[in-house]
C-alpha positions in Angstrom: -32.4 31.3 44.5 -32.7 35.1 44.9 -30.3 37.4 43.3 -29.3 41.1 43.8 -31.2 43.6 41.5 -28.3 45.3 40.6 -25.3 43.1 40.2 -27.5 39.8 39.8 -25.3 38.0 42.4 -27.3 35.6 44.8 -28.3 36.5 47.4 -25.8 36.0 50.6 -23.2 35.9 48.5 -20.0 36.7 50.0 -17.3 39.1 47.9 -14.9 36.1 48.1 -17.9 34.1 46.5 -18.6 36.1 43.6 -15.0 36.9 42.9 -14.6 33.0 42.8 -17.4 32.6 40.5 -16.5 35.5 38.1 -12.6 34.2 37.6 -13.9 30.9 37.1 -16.2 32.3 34.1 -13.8 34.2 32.8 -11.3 31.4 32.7 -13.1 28.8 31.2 -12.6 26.5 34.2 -11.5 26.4 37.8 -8.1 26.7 38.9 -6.7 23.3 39.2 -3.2 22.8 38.9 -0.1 23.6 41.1 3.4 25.2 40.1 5.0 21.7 40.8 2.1 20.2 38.1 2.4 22.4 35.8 6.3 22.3 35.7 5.2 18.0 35.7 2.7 18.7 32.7 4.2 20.9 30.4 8.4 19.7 30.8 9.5 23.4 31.5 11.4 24.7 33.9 10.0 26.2 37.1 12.6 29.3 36.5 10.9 29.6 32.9 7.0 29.1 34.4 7.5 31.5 37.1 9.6 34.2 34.4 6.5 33.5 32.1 4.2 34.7 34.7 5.9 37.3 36.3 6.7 39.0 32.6 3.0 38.9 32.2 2.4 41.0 35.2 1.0 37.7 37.1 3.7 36.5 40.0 3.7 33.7 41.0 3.2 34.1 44.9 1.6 31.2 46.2 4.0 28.0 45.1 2.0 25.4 46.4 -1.5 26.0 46.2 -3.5 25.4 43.4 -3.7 28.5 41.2 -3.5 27.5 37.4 -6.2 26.1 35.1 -6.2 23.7 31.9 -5.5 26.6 29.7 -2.8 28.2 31.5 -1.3 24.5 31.1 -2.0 24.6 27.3 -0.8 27.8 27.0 2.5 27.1 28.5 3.0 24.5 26.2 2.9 26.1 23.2 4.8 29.1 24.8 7.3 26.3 25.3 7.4 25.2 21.6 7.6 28.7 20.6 10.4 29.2 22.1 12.1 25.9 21.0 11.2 26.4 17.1 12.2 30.1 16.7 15.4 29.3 19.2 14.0 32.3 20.9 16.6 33.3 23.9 15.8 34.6 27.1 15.8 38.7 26.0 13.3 37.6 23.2 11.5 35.4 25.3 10.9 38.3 28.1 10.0 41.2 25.4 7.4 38.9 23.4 5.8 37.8 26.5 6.2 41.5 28.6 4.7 42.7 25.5 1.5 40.7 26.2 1.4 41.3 29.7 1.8 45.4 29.3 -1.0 45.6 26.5 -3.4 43.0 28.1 -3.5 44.8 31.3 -4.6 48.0 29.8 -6.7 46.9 27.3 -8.5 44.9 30.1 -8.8 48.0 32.2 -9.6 50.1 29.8 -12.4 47.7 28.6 -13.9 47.6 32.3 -13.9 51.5 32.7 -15.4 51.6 29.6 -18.5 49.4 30.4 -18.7 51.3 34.0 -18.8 54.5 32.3 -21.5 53.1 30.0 -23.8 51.8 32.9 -23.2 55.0 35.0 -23.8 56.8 32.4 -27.5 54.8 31.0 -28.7 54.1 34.9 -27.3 57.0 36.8 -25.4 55.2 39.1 -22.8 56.5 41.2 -19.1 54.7 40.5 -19.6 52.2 42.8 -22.9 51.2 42.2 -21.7 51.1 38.3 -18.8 49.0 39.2 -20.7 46.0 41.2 -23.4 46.5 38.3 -20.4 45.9 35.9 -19.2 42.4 37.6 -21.8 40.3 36.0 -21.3 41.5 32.5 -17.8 41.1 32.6 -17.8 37.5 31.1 -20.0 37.9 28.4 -17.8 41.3 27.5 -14.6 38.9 27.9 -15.9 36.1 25.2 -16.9 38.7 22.7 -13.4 40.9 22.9 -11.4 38.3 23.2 -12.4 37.1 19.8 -12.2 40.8 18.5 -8.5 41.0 20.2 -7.4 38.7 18.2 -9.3 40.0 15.0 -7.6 42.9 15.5 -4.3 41.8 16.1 -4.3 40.2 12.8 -5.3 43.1 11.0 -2.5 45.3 12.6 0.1 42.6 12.2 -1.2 42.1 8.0 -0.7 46.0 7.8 2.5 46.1 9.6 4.2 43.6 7.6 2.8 45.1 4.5 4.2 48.3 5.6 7.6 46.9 5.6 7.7 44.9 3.0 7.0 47.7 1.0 9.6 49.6 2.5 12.8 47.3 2.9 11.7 45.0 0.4 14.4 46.1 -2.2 16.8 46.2 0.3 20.2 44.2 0.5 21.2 43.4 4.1 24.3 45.1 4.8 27.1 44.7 7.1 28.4 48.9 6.4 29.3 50.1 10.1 28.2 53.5 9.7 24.7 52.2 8.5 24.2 49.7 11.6 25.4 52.7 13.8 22.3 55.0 12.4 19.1 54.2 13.8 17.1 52.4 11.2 13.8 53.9 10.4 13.4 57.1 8.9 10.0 58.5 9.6 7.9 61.8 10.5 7.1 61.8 14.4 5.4 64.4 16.0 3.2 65.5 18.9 0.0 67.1 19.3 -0.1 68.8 23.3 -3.5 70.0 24.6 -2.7 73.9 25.1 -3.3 74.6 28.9 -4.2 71.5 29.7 -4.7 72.2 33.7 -6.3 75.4 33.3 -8.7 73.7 31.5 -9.7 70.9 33.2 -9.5 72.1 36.8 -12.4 71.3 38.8 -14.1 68.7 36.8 -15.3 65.8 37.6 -14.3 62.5 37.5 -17.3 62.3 34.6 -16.4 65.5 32.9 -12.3 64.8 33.2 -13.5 61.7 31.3 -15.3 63.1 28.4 -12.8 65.9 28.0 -10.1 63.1 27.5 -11.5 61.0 25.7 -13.0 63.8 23.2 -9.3 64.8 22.4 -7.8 61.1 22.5 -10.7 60.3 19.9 -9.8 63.2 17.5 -6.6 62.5 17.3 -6.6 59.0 16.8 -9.1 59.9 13.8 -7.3 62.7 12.9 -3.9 60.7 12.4 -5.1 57.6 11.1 -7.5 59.6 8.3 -4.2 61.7 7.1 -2.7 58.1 7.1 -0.3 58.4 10.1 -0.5 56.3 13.4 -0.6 57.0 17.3 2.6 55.9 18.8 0.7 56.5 22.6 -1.2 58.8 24.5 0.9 60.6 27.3 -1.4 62.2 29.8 -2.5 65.2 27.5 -0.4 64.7 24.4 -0.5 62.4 22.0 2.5 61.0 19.8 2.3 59.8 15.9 4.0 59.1 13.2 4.1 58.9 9.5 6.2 57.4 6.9 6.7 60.2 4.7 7.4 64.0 5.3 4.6 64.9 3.4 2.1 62.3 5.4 3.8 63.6 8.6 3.0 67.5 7.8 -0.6 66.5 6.4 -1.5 64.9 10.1 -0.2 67.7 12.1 -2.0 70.6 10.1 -5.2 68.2 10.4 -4.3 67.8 14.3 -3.6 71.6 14.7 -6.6 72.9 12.7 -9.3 74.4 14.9 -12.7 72.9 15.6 -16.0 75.0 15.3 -17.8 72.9 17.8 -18.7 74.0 21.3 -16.4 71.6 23.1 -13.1 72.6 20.7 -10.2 71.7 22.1 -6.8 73.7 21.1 -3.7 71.8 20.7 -0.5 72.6 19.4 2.0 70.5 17.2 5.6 69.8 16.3 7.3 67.2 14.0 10.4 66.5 12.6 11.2 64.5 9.5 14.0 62.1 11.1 15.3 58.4 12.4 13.9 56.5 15.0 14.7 53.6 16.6 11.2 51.3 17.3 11.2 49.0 20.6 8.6 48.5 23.1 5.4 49.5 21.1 7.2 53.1 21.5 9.8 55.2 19.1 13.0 56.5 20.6 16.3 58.7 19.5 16.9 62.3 19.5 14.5 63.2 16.9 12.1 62.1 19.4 13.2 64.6 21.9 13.6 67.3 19.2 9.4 67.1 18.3 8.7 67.1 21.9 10.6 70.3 22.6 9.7 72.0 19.2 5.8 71.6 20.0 6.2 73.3 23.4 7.7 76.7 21.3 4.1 76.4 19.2 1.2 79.1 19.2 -2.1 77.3 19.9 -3.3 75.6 16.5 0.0 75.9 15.1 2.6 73.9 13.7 5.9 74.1 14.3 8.4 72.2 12.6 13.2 72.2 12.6 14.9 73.2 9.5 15.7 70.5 7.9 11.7 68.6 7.7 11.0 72.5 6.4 13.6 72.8 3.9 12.3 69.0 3.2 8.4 70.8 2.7 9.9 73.9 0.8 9.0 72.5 -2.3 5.8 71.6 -2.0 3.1 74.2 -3.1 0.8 72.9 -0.3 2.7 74.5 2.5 3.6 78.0 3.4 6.8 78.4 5.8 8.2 81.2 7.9 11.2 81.5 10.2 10.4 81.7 13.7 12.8 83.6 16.0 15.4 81.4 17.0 15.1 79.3 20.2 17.9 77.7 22.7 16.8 74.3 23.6 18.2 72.8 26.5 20.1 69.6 25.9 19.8 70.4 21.9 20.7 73.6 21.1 19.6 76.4 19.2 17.0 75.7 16.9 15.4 78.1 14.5 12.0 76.3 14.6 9.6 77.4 11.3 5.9 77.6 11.2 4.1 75.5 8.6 0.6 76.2 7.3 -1.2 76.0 4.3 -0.5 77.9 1.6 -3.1 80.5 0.5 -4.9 79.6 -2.6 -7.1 81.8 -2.8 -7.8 84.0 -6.2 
């Protein structure tokens, strides 16, 4: 049988063909199985199989023909016993399993683009050529991530709980209103915005847009994680972190802020606040939140701008060097006196 040179689908292959045969790879089988047979299989619900799939992102549109395979089957049941062992109700139920569906779908996409970029880049394709060159490697790239997904998930689960055990081991539970009204973690949060971020990237490229992107994205994520911080998200051309200590917070934004002597530098300017935060989603929230945002769009380029109190909280470190900035009306906050922080001098 003759194949295509560039995608290595056979020859006379229909889209509908190859689409078949790559979502059966992918799989691990062919899709076999009903909604009726699954809800026969597995003992759940057809309101809980077709929540499960729609929280994932995946309707369920077609009731009656045969779209589910042996491991959607096995992976409802031990969704199902999940569910019955931890007593999980339906608000946990829908975050753990939205949760999956949210980060699956980016990473997925993200993985794709990735390998199109790569082949675009190494044969000189155009994107579409780079995309039907991409189909047939897509398998192989899904057996050896999906191993690394979970790899990875461990990992970040290990440090997560070691984080918090560190944290609230010593602590009694407590039942004291005015603590259960506060939002519970106290951290450093921040963000690091890419200083005239349209001016700078008009009229590039879908290729150069790309690069430009992920150059910043990359430092950051180094940046943050080196200083021993972590990226909350990317948001267009901004990047939020955060840190659990003041000083952690104000060694990541210095290291976020300091300029590059490179010939593709990007500027960016910072704010954090030493605060509380509430933590739901894979996202922080609370007004301390909104405070960082609004402080970093006051700052110079490669500058840090910080509120009074996270200053007042730095004050007594030899490190830093602080200085009043005029004061600033904030809508929906107030007036804030925002302070610079840099590094001291140590010079002789």
């Amino acid at each position: 049988m003759t194949s295509d040179t560039t995608t290595g689908t056979p020859a006379g292959a229909t889209p509908d063909d190859t689409a078949a045969r790559l979502d059966e790879a992918i799989l691990g089988g062919p899709r076999r199985y009903t909604l009726a047979e699954l809800v026969a299989g597995t003992g759940l619900s057809r309101e809980f199989i077709e929540n499960y799939w729609r929280w994932l992102g995946l309707p369920v549109t077609h009731p009656t023909e045969t779209l589910f395979t042996d491991a959607d089957m096995q992976a409802l049941r031990e969704v199902g016993d999940l569910v019955t062992d931890e007593q999980l109700d339906e608000q946990a139920q829908m975050t753990f399993i939205r949760s999956l569906g949210h980060t699956t779908d980016r990473l997925a996409l993200w993985h794709v683009e990735a390998l199109v970029e790569l082949i675009q880049r190494r044969h000189g394709l155009d994107d579409a050529s780079a995309r039907l060159a991409a189909l047939d490697r897509v398998p192989d790239l899904a057996d050896k991530m999906s191993r690394q997904l979970e790899h990875a998930w461990r990992l970040q689960l290990a440090a997560l709980t070691g984080r918090l055990a560190t944290e609230f081991g010593g602590i009694r539970a407590t039942s004291d209103a005015a603590a259960v009204d506060q939002l519970p973690l106290r951290r450093a949060v921040g963000f690091a915005d890419i200083v005239s971020f349209t001016k700078r990237t008009a009229g590039l490229g879908s290729q150069e847009l790309a690069e430009f992107v992920q150059v910043f994205e990359s430092r950051a994520r180094d940046v943050i994680t080196e200083a021993g911080g972590r990226v909350v998200k990317t948001i267009g051309d901004a990047v939020l972190f955060v840190a659990d200590d003041v000083t952690t917070g104000a060694e990541v934004a210095l290291g976020l802020a300091a300029p590059h002597t490179t010939e593709d530098e990007i500027p960016v300017r910072v704010g954090f606040v030493w605060g509380r935060v509430l933590s739901r989603f894979g996202d922080v929230f609370g007004p301390d939140v909104n405070l960082a945002s609004r402080i970093t769009e006051l700052a110079e380029p490669t500058s840090v701008l910080v509120d009074p109190p996270t200053a007042r909280l730095l004050a007594s470190s030899s490190r830093y060097a602080l200085t009043a900035q005029e004061p600033q009306e904030l809508q929906g906050i107030g007036e804030v006196t925002p302070v610079r922080l840099q590094r001291a001098y140590t010079g002789a």
